[in-house]
N, C-alpha and C positions, 0 to 999 in steps of 0.2 A: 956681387957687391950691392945691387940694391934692394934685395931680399935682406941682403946683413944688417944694413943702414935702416929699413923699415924695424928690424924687429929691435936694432939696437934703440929707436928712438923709442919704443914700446917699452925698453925695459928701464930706459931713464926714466921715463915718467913713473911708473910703477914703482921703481927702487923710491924716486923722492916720496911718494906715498905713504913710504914705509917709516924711510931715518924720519922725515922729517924736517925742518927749517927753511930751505927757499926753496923754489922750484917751481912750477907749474904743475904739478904733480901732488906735492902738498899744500900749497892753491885750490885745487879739486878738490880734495880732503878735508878741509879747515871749510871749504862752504858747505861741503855735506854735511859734515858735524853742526856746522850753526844756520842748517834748512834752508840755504839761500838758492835756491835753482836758479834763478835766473843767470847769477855769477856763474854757477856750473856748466851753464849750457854756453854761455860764452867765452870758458875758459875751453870744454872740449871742441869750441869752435878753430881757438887759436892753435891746439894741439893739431886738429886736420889738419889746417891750413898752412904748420909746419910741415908736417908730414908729406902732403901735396907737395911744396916747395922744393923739398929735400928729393923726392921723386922724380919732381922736374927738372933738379940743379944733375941727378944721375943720368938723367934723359942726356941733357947735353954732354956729358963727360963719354956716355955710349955711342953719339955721335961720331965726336969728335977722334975718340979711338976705334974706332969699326973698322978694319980691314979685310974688309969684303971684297972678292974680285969687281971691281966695276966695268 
């Protein structure tokens, strides 16, 4: 599950890329188009920092379900 959840959040971003209209995704896009790096590097900063989140909210869900002999 958290392989699925890392590549699905890859491929939201990437799909919004594509159509177009809201997203973070088309965000990244629309400053590439009008050379704003600065906004890009702080938008791929929020994208990690989903990402991270999203890692750590499976962390606990792996916990919490782990039935490991203890």
């Amino acid at each position: 599950m958290r392989l699925s959840l890392g590549i699905a959040w890859m491929v939201i971003v990437a799909a919004e890329m594509l159509t177009g209209g809201i997203g973070i995704g088309f965000y990244v896009w629309d400053e590439w188009n009008n050379l704003n790096v600065a906004s890009i590097i702080v938008a791929i900063g929020v994208i990690g920092g989903i990402g991270i989140l999203l890692e750590l909210a499976m962390d606990v869900v792996q916990r919490r379900f782990d039935y490991t002999a203890r």
